[in-house]
C-alpha positions as YAML, in Angstrom:
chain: A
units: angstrom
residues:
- id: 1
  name: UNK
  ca: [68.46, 93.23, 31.63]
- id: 2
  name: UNK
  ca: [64.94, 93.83, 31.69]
- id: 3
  name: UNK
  ca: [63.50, 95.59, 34.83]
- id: 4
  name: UNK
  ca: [60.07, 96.51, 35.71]
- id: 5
  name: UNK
  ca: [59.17, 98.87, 37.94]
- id: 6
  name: UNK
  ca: [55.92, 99.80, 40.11]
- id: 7
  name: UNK
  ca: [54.76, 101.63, 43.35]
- id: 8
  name: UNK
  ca: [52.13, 102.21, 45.52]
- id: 9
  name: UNK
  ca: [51.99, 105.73, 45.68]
- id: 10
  name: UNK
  ca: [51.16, 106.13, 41.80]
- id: 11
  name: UNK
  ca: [52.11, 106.60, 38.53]
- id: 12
  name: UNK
  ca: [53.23, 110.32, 39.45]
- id: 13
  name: UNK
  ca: [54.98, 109.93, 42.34]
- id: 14
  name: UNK
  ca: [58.19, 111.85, 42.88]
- id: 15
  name: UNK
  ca: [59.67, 108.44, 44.26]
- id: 16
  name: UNK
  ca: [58.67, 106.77, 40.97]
- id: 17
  name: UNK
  ca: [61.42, 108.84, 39.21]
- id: 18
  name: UNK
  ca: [63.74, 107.98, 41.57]
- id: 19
  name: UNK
  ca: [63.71, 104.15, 41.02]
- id: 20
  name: UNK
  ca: [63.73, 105.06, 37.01]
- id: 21
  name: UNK
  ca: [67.29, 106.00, 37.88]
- id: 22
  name: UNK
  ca: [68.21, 103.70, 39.33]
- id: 23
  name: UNK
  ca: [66.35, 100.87, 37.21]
- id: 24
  name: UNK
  ca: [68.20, 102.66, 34.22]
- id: 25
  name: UNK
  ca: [71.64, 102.56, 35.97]
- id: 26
  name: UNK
  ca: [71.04, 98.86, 36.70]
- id: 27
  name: UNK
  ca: [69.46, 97.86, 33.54]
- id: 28
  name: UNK
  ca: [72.66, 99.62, 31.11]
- id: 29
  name: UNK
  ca: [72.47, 101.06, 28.02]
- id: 30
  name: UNK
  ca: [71.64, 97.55, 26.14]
- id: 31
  name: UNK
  ca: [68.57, 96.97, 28.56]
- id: 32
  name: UNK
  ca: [64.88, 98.29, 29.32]
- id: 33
  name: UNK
  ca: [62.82, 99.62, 31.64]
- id: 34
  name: UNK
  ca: [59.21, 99.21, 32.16]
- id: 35
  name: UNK
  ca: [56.90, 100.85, 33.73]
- id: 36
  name: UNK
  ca: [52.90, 99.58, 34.98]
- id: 37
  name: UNK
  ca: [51.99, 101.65, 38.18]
- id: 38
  name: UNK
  ca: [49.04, 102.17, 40.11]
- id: 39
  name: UNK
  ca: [46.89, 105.51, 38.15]
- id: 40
  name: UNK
  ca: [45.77, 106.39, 41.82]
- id: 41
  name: UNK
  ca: [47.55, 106.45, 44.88]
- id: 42
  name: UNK
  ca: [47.31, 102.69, 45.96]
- id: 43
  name: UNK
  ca: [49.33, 103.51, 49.86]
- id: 44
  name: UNK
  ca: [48.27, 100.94, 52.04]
- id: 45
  name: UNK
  ca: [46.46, 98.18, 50.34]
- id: 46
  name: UNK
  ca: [48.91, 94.95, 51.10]
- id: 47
  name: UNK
  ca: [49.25, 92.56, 48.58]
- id: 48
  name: UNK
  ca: [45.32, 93.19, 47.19]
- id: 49
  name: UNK
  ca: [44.42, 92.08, 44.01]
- id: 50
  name: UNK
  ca: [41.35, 92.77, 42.11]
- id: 51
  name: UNK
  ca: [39.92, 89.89, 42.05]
- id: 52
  name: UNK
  ca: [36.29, 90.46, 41.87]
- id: 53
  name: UNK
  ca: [36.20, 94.05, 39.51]
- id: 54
  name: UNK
  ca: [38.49, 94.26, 36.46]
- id: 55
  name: UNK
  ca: [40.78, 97.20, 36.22]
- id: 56
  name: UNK
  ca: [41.37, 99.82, 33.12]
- id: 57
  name: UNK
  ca: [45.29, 100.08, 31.68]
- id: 58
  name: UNK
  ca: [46.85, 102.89, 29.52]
- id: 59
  name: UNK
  ca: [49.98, 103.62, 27.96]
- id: 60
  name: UNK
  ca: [50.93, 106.81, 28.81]
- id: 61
  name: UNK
  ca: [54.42, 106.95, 26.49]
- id: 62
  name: UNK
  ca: [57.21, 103.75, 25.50]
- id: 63
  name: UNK
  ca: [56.94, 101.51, 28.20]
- id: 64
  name: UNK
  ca: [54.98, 103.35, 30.50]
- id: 65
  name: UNK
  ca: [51.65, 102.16, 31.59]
- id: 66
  name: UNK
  ca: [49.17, 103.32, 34.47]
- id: 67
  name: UNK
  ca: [47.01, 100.43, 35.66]
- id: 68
  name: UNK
  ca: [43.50, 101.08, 37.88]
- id: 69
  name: UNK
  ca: [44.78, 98.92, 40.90]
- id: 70
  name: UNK
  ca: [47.09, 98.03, 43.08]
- id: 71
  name: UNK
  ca: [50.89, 97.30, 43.06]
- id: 72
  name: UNK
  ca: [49.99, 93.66, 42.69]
- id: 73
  name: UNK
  ca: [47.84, 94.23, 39.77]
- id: 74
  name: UNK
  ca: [50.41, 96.41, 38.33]
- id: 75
  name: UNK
  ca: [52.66, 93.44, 38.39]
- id: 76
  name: UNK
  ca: [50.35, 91.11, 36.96]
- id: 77
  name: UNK
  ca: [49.10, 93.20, 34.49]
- id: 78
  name: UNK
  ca: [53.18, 93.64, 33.18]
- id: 79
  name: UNK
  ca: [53.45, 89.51, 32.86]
- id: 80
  name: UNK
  ca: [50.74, 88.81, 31.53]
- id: 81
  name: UNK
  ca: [49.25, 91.52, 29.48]
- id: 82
  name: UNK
  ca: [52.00, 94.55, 28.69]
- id: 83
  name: UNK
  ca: [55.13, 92.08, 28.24]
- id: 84
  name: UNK
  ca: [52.87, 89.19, 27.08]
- id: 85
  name: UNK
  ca: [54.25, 86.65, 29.38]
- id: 86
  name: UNK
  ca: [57.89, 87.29, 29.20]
- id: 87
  name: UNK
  ca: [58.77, 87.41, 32.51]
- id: 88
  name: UNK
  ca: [61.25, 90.46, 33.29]
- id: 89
  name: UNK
  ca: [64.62, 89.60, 35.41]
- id: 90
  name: UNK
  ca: [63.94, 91.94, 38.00]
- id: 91
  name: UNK
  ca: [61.30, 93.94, 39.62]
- id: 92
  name: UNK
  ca: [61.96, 97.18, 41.60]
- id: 93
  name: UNK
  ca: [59.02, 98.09, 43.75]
- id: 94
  name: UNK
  ca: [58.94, 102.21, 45.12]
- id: 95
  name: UNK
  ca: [60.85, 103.91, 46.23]
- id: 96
  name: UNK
  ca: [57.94, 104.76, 48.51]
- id: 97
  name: UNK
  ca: [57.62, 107.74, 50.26]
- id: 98
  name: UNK
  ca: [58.07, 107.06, 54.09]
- id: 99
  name: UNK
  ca: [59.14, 103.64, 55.46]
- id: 100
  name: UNK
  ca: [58.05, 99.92, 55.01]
- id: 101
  name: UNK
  ca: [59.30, 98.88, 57.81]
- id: 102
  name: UNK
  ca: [58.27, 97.25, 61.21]
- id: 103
  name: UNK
  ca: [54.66, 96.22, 61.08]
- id: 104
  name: UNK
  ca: [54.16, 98.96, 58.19]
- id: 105
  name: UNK
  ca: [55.16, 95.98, 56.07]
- id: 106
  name: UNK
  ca: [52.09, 94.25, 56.53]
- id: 107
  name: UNK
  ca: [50.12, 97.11, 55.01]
- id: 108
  name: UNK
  ca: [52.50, 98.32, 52.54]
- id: 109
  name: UNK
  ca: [51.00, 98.42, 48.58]
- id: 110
  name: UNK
  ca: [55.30, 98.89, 47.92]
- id: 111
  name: UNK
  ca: [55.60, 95.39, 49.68]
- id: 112
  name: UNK
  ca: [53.01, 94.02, 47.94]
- id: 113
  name: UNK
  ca: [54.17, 94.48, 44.43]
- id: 114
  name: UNK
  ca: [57.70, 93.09, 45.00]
- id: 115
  name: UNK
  ca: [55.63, 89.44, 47.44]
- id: 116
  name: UNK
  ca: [53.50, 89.19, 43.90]
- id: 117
  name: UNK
  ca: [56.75, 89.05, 41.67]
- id: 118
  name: UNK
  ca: [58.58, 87.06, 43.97]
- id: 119
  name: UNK
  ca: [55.35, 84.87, 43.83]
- id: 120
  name: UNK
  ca: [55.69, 84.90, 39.83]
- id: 121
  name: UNK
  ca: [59.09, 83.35, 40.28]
- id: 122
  name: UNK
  ca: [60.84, 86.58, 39.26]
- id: 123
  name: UNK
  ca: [63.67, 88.36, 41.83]
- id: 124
  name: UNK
  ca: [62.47, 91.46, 43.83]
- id: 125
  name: UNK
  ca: [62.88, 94.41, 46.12]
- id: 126
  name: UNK
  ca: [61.14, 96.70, 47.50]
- id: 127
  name: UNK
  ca: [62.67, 100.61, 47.98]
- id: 128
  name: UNK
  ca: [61.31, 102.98, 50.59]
- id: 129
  name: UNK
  ca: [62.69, 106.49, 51.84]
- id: 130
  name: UNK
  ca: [62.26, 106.88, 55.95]
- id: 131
  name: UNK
  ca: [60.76, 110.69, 56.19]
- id: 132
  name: UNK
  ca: [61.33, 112.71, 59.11]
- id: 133
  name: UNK
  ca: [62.37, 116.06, 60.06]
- id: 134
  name: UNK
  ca: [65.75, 115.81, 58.71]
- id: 135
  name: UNK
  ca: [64.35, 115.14, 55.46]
- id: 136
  name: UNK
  ca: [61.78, 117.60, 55.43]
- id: 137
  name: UNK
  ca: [64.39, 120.39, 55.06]
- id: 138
  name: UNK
  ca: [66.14, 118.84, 52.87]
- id: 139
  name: UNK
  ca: [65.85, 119.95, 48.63]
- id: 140
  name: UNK
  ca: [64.98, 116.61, 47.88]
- id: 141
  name: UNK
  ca: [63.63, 114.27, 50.48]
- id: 142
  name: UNK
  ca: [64.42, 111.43, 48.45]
- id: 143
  name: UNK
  ca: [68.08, 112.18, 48.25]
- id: 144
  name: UNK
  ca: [69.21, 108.90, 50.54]
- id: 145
  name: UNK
  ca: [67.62, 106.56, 48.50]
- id: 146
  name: UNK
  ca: [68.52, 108.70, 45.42]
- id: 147
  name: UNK
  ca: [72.27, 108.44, 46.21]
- id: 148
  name: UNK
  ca: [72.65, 104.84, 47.38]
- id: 149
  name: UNK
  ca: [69.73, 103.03, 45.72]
- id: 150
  name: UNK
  ca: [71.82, 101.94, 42.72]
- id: 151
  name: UNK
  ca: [74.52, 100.58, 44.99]
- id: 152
  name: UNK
  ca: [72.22, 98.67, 47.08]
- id: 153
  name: UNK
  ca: [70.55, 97.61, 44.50]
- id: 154
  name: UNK
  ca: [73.61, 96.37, 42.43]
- id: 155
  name: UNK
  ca: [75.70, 94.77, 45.99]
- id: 156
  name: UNK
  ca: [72.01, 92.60, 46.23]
- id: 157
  name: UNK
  ca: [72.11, 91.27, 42.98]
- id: 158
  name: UNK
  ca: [75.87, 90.18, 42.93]
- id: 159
  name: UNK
  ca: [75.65, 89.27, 46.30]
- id: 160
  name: UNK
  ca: [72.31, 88.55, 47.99]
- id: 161
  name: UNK
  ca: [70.65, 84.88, 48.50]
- id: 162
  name: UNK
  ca: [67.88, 84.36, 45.29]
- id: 163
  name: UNK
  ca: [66.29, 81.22, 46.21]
- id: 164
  name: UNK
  ca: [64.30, 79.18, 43.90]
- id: 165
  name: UNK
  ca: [61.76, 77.40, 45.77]
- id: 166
  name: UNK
  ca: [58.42, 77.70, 46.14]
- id: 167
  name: UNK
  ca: [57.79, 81.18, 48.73]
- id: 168
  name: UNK
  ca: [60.94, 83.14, 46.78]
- id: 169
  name: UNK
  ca: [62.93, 85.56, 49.34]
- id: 170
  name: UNK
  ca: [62.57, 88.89, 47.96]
- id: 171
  name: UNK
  ca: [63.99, 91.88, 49.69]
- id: 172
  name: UNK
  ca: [62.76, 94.67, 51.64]
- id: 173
  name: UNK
  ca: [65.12, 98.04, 51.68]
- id: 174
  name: UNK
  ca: [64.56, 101.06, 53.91]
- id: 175
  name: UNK
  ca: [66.72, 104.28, 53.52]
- id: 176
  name: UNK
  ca: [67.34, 106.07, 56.73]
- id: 177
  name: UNK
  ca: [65.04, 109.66, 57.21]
- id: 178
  name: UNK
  ca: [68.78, 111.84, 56.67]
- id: 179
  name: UNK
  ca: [70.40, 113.36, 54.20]
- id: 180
  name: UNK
  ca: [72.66, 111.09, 51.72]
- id: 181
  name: UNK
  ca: [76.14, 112.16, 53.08]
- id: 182
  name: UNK
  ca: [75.40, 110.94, 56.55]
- id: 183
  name: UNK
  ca: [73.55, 107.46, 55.92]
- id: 184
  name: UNK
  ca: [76.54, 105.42, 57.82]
- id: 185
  name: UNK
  ca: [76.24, 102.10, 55.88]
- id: 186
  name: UNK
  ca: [73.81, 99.35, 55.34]
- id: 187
  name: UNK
  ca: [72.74, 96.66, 58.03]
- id: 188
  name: UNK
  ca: [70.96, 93.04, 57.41]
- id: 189
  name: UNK
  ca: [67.83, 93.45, 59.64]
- id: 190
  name: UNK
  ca: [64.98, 91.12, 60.59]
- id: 191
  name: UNK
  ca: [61.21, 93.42, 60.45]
- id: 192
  name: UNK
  ca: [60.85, 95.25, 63.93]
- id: 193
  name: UNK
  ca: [58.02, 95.78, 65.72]
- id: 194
  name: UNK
  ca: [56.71, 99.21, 67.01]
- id: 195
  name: UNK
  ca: [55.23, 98.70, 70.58]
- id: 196
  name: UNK
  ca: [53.85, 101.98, 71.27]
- id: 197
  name: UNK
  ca: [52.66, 102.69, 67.94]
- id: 198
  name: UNK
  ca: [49.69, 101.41, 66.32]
- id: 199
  name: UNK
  ca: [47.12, 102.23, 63.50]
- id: 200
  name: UNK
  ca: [43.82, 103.68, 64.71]
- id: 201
  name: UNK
  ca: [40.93, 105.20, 63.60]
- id: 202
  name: UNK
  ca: [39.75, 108.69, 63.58]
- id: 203
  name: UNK
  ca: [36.13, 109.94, 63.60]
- id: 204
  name: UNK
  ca: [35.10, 113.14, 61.80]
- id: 205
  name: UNK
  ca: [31.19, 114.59, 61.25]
- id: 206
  name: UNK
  ca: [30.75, 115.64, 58.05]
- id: 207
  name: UNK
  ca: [28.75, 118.79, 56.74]
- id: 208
  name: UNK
  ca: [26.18, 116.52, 56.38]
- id: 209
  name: UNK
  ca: [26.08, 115.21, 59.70]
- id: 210
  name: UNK
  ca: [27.35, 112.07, 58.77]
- id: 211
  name: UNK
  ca: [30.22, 110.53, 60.64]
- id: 212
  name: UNK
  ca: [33.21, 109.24, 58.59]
- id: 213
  name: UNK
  ca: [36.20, 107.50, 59.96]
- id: 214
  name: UNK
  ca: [39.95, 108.44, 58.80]
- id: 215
  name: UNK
  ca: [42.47, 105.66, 59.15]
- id: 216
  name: UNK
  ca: [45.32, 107.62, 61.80]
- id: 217
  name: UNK
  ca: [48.94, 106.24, 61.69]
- id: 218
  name: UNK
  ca: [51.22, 105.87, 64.73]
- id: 219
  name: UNK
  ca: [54.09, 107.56, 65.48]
- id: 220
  name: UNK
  ca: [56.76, 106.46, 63.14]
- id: 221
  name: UNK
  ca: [60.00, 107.51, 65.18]
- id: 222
  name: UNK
  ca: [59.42, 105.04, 67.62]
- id: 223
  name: UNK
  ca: [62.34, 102.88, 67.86]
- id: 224
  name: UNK
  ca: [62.03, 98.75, 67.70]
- id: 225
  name: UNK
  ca: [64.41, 97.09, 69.21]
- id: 226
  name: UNK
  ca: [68.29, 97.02, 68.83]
- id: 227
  name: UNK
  ca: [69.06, 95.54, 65.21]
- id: 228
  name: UNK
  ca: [65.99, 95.21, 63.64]
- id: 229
  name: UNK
  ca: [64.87, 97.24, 60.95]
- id: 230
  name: UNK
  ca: [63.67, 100.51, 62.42]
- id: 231
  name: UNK
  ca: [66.35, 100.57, 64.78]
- id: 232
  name: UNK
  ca: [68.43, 100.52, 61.96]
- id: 233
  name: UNK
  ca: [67.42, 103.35, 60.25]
- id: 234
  name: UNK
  ca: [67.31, 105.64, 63.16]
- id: 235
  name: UNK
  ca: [70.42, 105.18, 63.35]
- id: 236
  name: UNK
  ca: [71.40, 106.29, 60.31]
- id: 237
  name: UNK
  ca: [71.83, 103.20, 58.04]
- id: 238
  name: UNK
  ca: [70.17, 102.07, 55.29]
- id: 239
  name: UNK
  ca: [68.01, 98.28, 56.87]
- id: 240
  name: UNK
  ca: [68.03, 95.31, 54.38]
- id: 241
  name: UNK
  ca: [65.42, 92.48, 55.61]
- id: 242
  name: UNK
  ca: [65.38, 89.49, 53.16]
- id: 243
  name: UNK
  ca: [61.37, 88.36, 53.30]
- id: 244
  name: UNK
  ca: [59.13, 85.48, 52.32]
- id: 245
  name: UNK
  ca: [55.54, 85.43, 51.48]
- id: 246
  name: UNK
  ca: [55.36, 82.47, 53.96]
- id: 247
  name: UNK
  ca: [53.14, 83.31, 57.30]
- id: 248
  name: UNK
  ca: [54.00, 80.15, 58.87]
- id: 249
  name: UNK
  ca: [55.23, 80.19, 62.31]
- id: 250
  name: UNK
  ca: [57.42, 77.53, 61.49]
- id: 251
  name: UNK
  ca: [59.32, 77.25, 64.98]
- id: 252
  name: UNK
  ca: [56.37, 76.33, 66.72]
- id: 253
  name: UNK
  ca: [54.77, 73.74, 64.62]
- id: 254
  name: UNK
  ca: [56.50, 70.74, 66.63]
- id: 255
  name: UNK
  ca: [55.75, 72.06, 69.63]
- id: 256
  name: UNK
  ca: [51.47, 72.93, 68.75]
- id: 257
  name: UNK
  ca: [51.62, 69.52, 67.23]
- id: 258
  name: UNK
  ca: [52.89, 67.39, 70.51]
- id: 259
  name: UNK
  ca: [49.91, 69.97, 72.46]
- id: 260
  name: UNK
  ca: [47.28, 68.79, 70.01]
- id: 261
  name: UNK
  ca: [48.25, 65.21, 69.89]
...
Protein backbone atom coordinates (compact mmCIF):
# COMPACT_ATOMS: atom_id res chain seq x y z
CA UNK A 1 0.00 0.00 0.00
CA UNK A 2 1.02 3.36 -0.68
CA UNK A 3 0.09 6.05 1.95
CA UNK A 4 0.68 9.66 2.01
CA UNK A 5 0.70 11.61 4.77
CA UNK A 6 0.31 15.51 5.62
CA UNK A 7 -0.70 17.99 8.46
CA UNK A 8 -1.44 21.27 9.26
CA UNK A 9 0.72 21.94 11.96
CA UNK A 10 4.02 21.37 9.79
CA UNK A 11 6.57 19.40 8.61
CA UNK A 12 8.06 19.21 12.31
CA UNK A 13 5.32 18.56 14.23
CA UNK A 14 5.54 16.05 17.05
CA UNK A 15 2.05 14.71 15.73
CA UNK A 16 3.61 14.23 12.28
CA UNK A 17 5.72 11.35 13.76
CA UNK A 18 2.97 9.92 15.21
CA UNK A 19 0.93 9.23 11.99
CA UNK A 20 4.49 7.91 10.42
CA UNK A 21 3.76 5.05 12.79
CA UNK A 22 1.03 4.41 12.18
CA UNK A 23 1.15 4.99 8.23
CA UNK A 24 4.17 2.46 8.49
CA UNK A 25 2.15 -0.12 10.55
CA UNK A 26 -0.66 0.19 7.97
CA UNK A 27 1.36 0.39 4.90
CA UNK A 28 3.68 -3.19 5.91
CA UNK A 29 6.93 -3.92 5.19
CA UNK A 30 6.25 -4.30 1.19
CA UNK A 31 4.66 -0.68 1.12
CA UNK A 32 5.64 3.18 1.33
CA UNK A 33 5.17 6.09 2.97
CA UNK A 34 5.21 9.56 1.76
CA UNK A 35 5.54 12.47 3.13
CA UNK A 36 4.56 16.44 1.55
CA UNK A 37 3.68 18.71 4.63
CA UNK A 38 3.14 22.19 5.14
CA UNK A 39 7.16 23.95 5.85
CA UNK A 40 5.20 26.41 8.22
CA UNK A 41 2.63 25.86 10.58
CA UNK A 42 -0.54 25.95 8.28
CA UNK A 43 -3.30 25.58 11.77
CA UNK A 44 -6.36 26.98 10.72
CA UNK A 45 -6.53 27.67 7.07
CA UNK A 46 -9.63 25.24 5.87
CA UNK A 47 -9.36 23.70 2.75
CA UNK A 48 -7.16 26.93 1.14
CA UNK A 49 -5.34 26.47 -1.80
CA UNK A 50 -2.90 28.73 -3.36
CA UNK A 51 -4.42 29.63 -6.04
CA UNK A 52 -3.23 33.00 -6.91
CA UNK A 53 0.85 32.74 -5.57
CA UNK A 54 2.81 29.57 -6.38
CA UNK A 55 4.43 27.77 -3.54
CA UNK A 56 8.31 26.47 -3.12
CA UNK A 57 8.80 22.38 -2.45
CA UNK A 58 11.90 20.55 -1.03
CA UNK A 59 12.93 17.20 -0.34
CA UNK A 60 14.15 17.06 2.87
CA UNK A 61 15.30 13.03 2.81
CA UNK A 62 13.45 9.66 0.76
CA UNK A 63 10.06 10.56 0.50
CA UNK A 64 9.91 13.45 2.56
CA UNK A 65 8.97 16.75 1.17
CA UNK A 66 8.05 20.23 2.87
CA UNK A 67 5.73 22.25 0.65
CA UNK A 68 5.16 26.38 1.23
CA UNK A 69 1.29 25.97 1.73
CA UNK A 70 -1.34 24.49 3.05
CA UNK A 71 -2.52 20.87 3.74
CA UNK A 72 -4.41 21.07 0.49
CA UNK A 73 -1.46 22.10 -1.44
CA UNK A 74 0.51 19.51 0.24
CA UNK A 75 -1.87 17.04 -1.23
CA UNK A 76 -1.85 18.35 -4.57
CA UNK A 77 1.56 18.92 -4.79
CA UNK A 78 2.03 14.73 -3.86
CA UNK A 79 -0.42 13.81 -7.07
CA UNK A 80 0.64 15.74 -9.24
CA UNK A 81 4.18 16.76 -8.86
CA UNK A 82 6.19 14.35 -6.10
CA UNK A 83 4.33 10.96 -7.20
CA UNK A 84 3.78 12.24 -10.78
CA UNK A 85 0.17 11.44 -10.94
CA UNK A 86 0.02 8.09 -9.36
CA UNK A 87 -2.53 8.48 -7.10
CA UNK A 88 -1.63 6.88 -3.54
CA UNK A 89 -4.40 4.40 -1.87
CA UNK A 90 -4.69 6.27 1.14
CA UNK A 91 -4.12 9.57 2.69
CA UNK A 92 -3.64 10.10 6.48
CA UNK A 93 -4.09 13.71 7.42
CA UNK A 94 -2.45 14.83 11.27
CA UNK A 95 -2.55 13.70 13.82
CA UNK A 96 -3.15 17.31 14.79
CA UNK A 97 -2.47 18.64 17.93
CA UNK A 98 -5.84 19.50 19.73
CA UNK A 99 -9.25 18.52 18.28
CA UNK A 100 -11.10 18.87 14.86
CA UNK A 101 -14.08 18.56 16.07
CA UNK A 102 -17.46 20.50 16.42
CA UNK A 103 -17.33 23.65 14.38
CA UNK A 104 -13.33 23.46 14.64
CA UNK A 105 -13.86 21.37 11.52
CA UNK A 106 -14.72 24.14 9.47
CA UNK A 107 -11.38 25.81 10.11
CA UNK A 108 -9.23 22.89 10.42
CA UNK A 109 -5.93 22.89 7.75
CA UNK A 110 -5.96 18.74 9.15
CA UNK A 111 -9.57 18.61 7.60
CA UNK A 112 -8.66 20.20 4.73
CA UNK A 113 -5.98 17.94 3.47
CA UNK A 114 -7.97 14.69 3.91
CA UNK A 115 -11.73 16.97 1.85
CA UNK A 116 -8.84 17.65 -1.04
CA UNK A 117 -7.90 13.83 -1.34
CA UNK A 118 -11.24 12.69 -0.94
CA UNK A 119 -11.92 15.33 -3.74
CA UNK A 120 -8.99 13.59 -5.87
CA UNK A 121 -10.97 10.39 -5.65
CA UNK A 122 -8.47 8.85 -3.22
CA UNK A 123 -9.79 7.39 0.51
CA UNK A 124 -9.06 9.64 3.59
CA UNK A 125 -8.94 10.48 7.26
CA UNK A 126 -8.17 12.90 9.18
CA UNK A 127 -6.31 12.19 12.91
CA UNK A 128 -6.47 14.69 15.74
CA UNK A 129 -5.42 14.35 19.55
CA UNK A 130 -8.15 16.26 22.03
CA UNK A 131 -5.59 18.25 24.55
CA UNK A 132 -6.58 19.04 27.92
CA UNK A 133 -5.34 18.87 31.33
CA UNK A 134 -5.14 15.24 31.49
CA UNK A 135 -2.88 15.28 28.69
CA UNK A 136 -0.80 17.99 29.67
CA UNK A 137 0.77 15.82 32.43
CA UNK A 138 1.07 13.21 30.60
CA UNK A 139 4.98 12.12 28.94
CA UNK A 140 3.58 12.20 25.71
CA UNK A 141 0.39 14.05 24.97
CA UNK A 142 -0.06 12.21 21.93
CA UNK A 143 -0.13 8.86 23.59
CA UNK A 144 -4.16 8.19 22.79
CA UNK A 145 -3.84 8.60 19.34
CA UNK A 146 -0.35 6.97 19.51
CA UNK A 147 -1.82 3.75 20.99
CA UNK A 148 -5.07 3.33 19.07
CA UNK A 149 -4.44 5.19 15.79
CA UNK A 150 -3.30 2.04 13.96
CA UNK A 151 -6.38 0.16 15.11
CA UNK A 152 -8.72 2.77 14.09
CA UNK A 153 -7.16 3.25 11.28
CA UNK A 154 -7.00 -0.49 10.18
CA UNK A 155 -11.07 -1.37 11.67
CA UNK A 156 -11.94 1.83 8.95
CA UNK A 157 -10.39 0.40 6.15
CA UNK A 158 -11.78 -3.24 6.53
CA UNK A 159 -14.82 -1.96 7.69
CA UNK A 160 -15.90 1.63 7.00
CA UNK A 161 -18.32 2.84 3.96
CA UNK A 162 -15.73 4.19 0.84
CA UNK A 163 -18.12 5.56 -1.53
CA UNK A 164 -17.33 6.30 -5.05
CA UNK A 165 -19.38 9.07 -6.16
CA UNK A 166 -18.82 12.32 -6.83
CA UNK A 167 -18.39 14.30 -2.95
CA UNK A 168 -16.28 10.97 -1.53
CA UNK A 169 -17.02 10.37 2.41
CA UNK A 170 -13.79 10.67 4.02
CA UNK A 171 -13.43 10.37 7.73
CA UNK A 172 -12.86 12.59 10.54
CA UNK A 173 -11.18 10.88 13.87
CA UNK A 174 -10.80 12.61 17.24
CA UNK A 175 -8.86 10.91 20.16
CA UNK A 176 -10.21 11.73 23.54
CA UNK A 177 -7.83 14.51 25.76
CA UNK A 178 -6.75 11.17 28.33
CA UNK A 179 -4.25 9.00 28.62
CA UNK A 180 -4.29 5.72 26.25
CA UNK A 181 -5.28 3.13 28.97
CA UNK A 182 -8.50 4.88 29.78
CA UNK A 183 -9.91 5.89 26.17
CA UNK A 184 -13.20 3.52 26.70
CA UNK A 185 -13.83 2.66 22.99
CA UNK A 186 -14.72 4.33 19.81
CA UNK A 187 -18.25 5.91 18.95
CA UNK A 188 -19.76 6.84 15.27
CA UNK A 189 -20.56 10.59 15.81
CA UNK A 190 -22.22 13.24 13.65
CA UNK A 191 -19.91 16.99 14.06
CA UNK A 192 -21.26 18.82 17.30
CA UNK A 193 -21.71 22.14 17.78
CA UNK A 194 -20.22 24.27 20.67
CA UNK A 195 -22.91 26.85 21.82
CA UNK A 196 -21.06 28.82 24.23
CA UNK A 197 -17.90 28.83 22.49
CA UNK A 198 -16.95 30.83 19.63
CA UNK A 199 -13.84 32.31 17.81
CA UNK A 200 -13.17 35.98 18.50
CA UNK A 201 -10.82 38.47 18.05
CA UNK A 202 -8.35 40.03 20.30
CA UNK A 203 -6.86 43.56 20.06
CA UNK A 204 -3.28 44.30 21.12
CA UNK A 205 -1.19 47.92 20.61
CA UNK A 206 1.95 47.33 19.45
CA UNK A 207 5.32 49.15 20.42
CA UNK A 208 4.63 51.09 17.66
CA UNK A 209 1.34 52.18 18.52
CA UNK A 210 -0.23 50.24 16.04
CA UNK A 211 -3.16 48.04 16.88
CA UNK A 212 -3.03 44.38 15.73
CA UNK A 213 -5.73 41.86 16.18
CA UNK A 214 -4.99 38.11 17.46
CA UNK A 215 -7.52 35.52 16.39
CA UNK A 216 -8.77 34.11 20.32
CA UNK A 217 -10.27 30.53 20.41
CA UNK A 218 -13.20 29.45 22.60
CA UNK A 219 -13.23 27.30 25.24
CA UNK A 220 -12.70 23.84 23.97
CA UNK A 221 -14.17 21.72 26.98
CA UNK A 222 -17.45 22.78 26.32
CA UNK A 223 -19.57 19.88 25.78
CA UNK A 224 -22.04 19.54 22.47
CA UNK A 225 -24.68 17.65 22.86
CA UNK A 226 -25.19 13.92 23.86
CA UNK A 227 -23.59 11.72 20.95
CA UNK A 228 -22.05 13.95 18.80
CA UNK A 229 -18.54 14.31 18.45
CA UNK A 230 -17.30 16.39 21.35
CA UNK A 231 -19.54 14.76 23.61
CA UNK A 232 -17.87 11.83 22.66
CA UNK A 233 -14.59 12.54 23.50
CA UNK A 234 -15.26 13.99 26.85
CA UNK A 235 -16.30 11.12 27.63
CA UNK A 236 -13.52 9.28 27.07
CA UNK A 237 -13.89 7.65 23.59
CA UNK A 238 -12.25 8.05 20.63
CA UNK A 239 -15.44 10.09 17.96
CA UNK A 240 -15.50 8.79 14.31
CA UNK A 241 -17.72 11.25 12.01
CA UNK A 242 -17.82 10.00 8.35
CA UNK A 243 -17.88 13.60 6.25
CA UNK A 244 -18.56 14.93 2.78
CA UNK A 245 -17.28 17.95 1.08
CA UNK A 246 -20.99 18.59 0.20
CA UNK A 247 -22.51 21.94 1.98
CA UNK A 248 -25.86 21.28 0.77
CA UNK A 249 -28.63 21.37 3.16
CA UNK A 250 -30.15 18.69 1.40
CA UNK A 251 -33.28 18.14 3.80
CA UNK A 252 -34.60 21.36 3.11
CA UNK A 253 -34.39 21.74 -0.56
CA UNK A 254 -38.14 20.45 -1.12
CA UNK A 255 -39.39 22.38 1.33
CA UNK A 256 -37.35 26.15 0.07
CA UNK A 257 -38.44 25.00 -3.31
CA UNK A 258 -42.49 24.70 -2.64
CA UNK A 259 -41.71 28.51 -0.57
CA UNK A 260 -40.14 29.90 -3.72
CA UNK A 261 -42.53 28.47 -6.17
Amino acid sequence: MRILITNDDGINAPGLQVIEEIATAIAGPKGEVWTVAPAFEQSGVGHCISYTHPMMIAQLGPRRYAAEGSPADCVLAAIYDVLQGAKPDLVLSGVNRGNNAGENVLYSGTIGGAMEAALQGIPAIALSQFMGRETDALDDPFEAARAHGTGVVRRLLDHGLWTNDDYRLFYNVNFPPIAAAAVTGMAVAPQGFRRDSSFSVEPHISPSGRKFLWIKGGPQHSPTLPGTDVAANLEGKIAITPMRADLTAHDLIGDLRERLA
